[in-house]
C-alpha positions as CSV (number, residue, x, y, z in Angstrom):
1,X,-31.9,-4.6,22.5
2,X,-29.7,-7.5,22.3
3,X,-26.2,-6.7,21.1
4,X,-25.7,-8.6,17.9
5,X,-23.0,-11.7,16.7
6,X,-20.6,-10.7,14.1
7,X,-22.1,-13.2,11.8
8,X,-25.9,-11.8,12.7
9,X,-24.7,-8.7,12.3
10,X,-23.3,-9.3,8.8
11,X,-26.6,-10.9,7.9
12,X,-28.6,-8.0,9.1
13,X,-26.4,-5.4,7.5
14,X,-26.8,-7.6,3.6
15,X,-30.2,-8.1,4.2
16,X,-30.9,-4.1,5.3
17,X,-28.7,-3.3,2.3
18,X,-30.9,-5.1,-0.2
19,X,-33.9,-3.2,1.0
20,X,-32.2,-0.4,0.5
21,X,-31.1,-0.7,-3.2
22,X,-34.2,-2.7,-4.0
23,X,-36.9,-0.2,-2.8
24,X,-34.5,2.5,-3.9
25,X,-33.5,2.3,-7.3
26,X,-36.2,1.4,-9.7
27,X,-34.8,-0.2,-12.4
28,X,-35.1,-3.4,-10.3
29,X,-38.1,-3.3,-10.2
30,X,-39.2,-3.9,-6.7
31,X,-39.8,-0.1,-6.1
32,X,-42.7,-0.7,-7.7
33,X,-44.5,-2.8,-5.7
34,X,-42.6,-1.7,-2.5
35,X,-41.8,2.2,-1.3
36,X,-38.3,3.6,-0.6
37,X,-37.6,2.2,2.8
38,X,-34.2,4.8,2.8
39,X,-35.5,6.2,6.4
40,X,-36.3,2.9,7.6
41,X,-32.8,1.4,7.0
42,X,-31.1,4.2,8.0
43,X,-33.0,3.4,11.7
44,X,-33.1,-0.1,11.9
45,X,-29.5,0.2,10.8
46,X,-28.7,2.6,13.6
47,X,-31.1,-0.1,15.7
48,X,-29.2,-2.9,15.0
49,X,-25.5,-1.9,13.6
50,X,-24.9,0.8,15.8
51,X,-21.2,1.4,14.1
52,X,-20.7,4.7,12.7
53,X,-18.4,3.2,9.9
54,X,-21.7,0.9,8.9
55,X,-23.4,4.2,8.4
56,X,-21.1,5.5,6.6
57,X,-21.4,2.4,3.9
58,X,-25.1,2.8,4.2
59,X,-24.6,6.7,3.4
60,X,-22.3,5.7,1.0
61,X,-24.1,3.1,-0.6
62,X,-27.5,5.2,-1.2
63,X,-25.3,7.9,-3.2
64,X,-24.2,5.5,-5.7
65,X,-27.2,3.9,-5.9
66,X,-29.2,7.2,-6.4
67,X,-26.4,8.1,-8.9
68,X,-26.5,4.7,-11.1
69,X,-30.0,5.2,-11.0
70,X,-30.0,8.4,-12.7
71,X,-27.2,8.1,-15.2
72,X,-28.5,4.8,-16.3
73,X,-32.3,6.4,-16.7
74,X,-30.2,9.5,-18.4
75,X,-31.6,12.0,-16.0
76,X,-29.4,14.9,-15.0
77,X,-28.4,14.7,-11.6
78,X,-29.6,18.0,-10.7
79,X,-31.8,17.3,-7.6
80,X,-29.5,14.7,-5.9
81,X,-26.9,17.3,-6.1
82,X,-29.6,19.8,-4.3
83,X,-30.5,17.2,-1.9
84,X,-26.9,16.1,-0.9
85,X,-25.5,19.2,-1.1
86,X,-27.2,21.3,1.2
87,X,-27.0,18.3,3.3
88,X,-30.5,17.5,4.4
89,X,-30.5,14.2,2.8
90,X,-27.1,13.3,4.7
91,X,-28.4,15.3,8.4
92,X,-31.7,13.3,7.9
93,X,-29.9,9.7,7.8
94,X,-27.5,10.5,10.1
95,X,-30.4,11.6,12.8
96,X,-32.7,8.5,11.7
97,X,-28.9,6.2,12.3
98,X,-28.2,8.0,15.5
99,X,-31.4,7.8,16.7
100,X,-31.7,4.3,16.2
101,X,-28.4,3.7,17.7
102,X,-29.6,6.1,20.7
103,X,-32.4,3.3,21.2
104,X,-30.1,0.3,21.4
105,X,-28.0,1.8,23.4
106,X,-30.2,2.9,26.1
107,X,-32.3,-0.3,25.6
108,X,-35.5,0.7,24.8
109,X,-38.4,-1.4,24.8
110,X,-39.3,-1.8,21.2
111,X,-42.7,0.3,21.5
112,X,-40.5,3.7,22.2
113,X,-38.0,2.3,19.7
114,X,-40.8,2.7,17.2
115,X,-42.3,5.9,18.8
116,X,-38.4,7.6,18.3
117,X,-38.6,6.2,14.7
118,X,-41.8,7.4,13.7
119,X,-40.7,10.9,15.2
120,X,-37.2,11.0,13.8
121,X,-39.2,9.8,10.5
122,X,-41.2,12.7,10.3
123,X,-38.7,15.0,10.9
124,X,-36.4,13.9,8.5
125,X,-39.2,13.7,5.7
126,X,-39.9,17.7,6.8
127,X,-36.2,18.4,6.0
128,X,-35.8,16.3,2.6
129,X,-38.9,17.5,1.9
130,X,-38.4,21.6,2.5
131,X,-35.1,21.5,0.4
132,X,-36.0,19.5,-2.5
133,X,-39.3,21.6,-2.7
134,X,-37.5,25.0,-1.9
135,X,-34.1,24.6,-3.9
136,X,-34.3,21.3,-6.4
137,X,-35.7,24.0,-9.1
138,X,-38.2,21.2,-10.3
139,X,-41.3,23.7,-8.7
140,X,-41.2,26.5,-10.9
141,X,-42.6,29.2,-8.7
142,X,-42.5,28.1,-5.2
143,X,-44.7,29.4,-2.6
144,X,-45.7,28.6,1.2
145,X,-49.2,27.5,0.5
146,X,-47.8,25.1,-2.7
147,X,-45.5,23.5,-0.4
148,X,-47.3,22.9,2.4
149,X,-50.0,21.1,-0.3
150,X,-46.3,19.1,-1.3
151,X,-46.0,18.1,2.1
152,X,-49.3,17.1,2.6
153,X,-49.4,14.7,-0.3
154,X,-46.5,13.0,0.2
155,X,-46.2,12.6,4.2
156,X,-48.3,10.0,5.0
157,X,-46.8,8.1,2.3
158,X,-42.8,8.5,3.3
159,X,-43.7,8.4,7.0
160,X,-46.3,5.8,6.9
161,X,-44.3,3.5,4.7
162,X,-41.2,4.0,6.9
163,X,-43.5,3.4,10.4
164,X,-44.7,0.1,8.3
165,X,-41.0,-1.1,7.4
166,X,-40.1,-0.3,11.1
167,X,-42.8,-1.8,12.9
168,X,-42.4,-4.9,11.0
169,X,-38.5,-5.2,11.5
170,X,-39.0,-5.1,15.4
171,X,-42.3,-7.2,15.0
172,X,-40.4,-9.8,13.3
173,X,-37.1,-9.7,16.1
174,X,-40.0,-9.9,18.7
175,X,-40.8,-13.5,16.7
176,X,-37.1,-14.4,16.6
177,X,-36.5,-13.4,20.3
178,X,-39.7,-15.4,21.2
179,X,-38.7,-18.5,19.5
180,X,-34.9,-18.8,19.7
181,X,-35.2,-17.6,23.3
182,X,-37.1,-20.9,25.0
183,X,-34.5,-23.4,22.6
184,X,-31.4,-21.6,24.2
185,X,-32.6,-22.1,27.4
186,X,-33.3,-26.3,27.0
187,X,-30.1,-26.3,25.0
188,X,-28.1,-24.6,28.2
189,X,-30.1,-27.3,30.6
């Protein structure tokens, strides 16, 4: 993993951002046709930003935009408070960010980059997933057999969607690499 320029950087961190509010908060629309790519940002931006003050304006940035969302809709709050509160939502981004960083770092090939994210993924899905079914209140008598037919529906979707949004992010700096590599070279000659 190539460190970044400033101005790449920048453009990486707006564009990551955008995914983030536009897959997140439905009243744009976009979430739709596209699923919550939270866990892939949070990677990719650990991937590519690396800076713990960038996480903390992604962190900072999916709050508010969970909490417009739900004031504007008129919904109570109640399961974002659960969520953030018992800090599984904030431990999950913070291990897919680290993780990602961990990657770059250590420059790993792009293949294990995706292998760590689809790992790190699936735990953090586990983790959001066990509080908000265990503690939101919205399952009205929770057992271990209902939750485990929760997880089931709803894994292959958050993990597969985030594996999807991953592999295409490093897919797509493979093309870039591949075809701003060979011009740098002439340009140097």
């Amino acid at each position: 993993m190539t460190n970044l320029t400033r101005k790449n950087a920048w453009l990486v961190a707006v564009l990551l951002a955008v995914l983030l509010v536009s897959t997140r908060c439905y009243l744009l629309g976009l979430s739709v046709v596209c699923a919550n790519a939270s866990m892939a940002v949070f990677f990719l931006g650990g991937l590519y930003l690396r800076k713990h003050v960038a996480f903390f304006g992604f962190f900072l940035l999916a709050v508010m935009t969970d909490l417009g969302t739900m004031l504007w809709a008129g919904l109570t709050p109640n399961a974002l408070g659960i969520s953030w509160a018992s800090l599984s939502e904030p431990v999950a981004y913070a291990g897919l960010w680290f993780g990602g960083a961990w990657c770059a770092v250590h420059r790993k090939p792009k293949l294990v980059s995706f292998v760590v994210g689809s790992m790190l993924t699936l735990a953090a899905f586990w983790l959001t997933n066990v509080t908000f079914y265990w503690l939101s209140g919205y399952v009205p008598a929770p057992t271990f057999a209902g939750w485990v037919a929760n997880f089931s529906q709803w894994v292959s979707l958050y993990v597969g969607t985030t594996m999807a949004y991953i592999a295409g992010a490093l897919l797509l700096q493979e093309g870039v690499e591949r075809f701003y590599s060979p011009r740098l070279v002439h340009a140097a000659n």
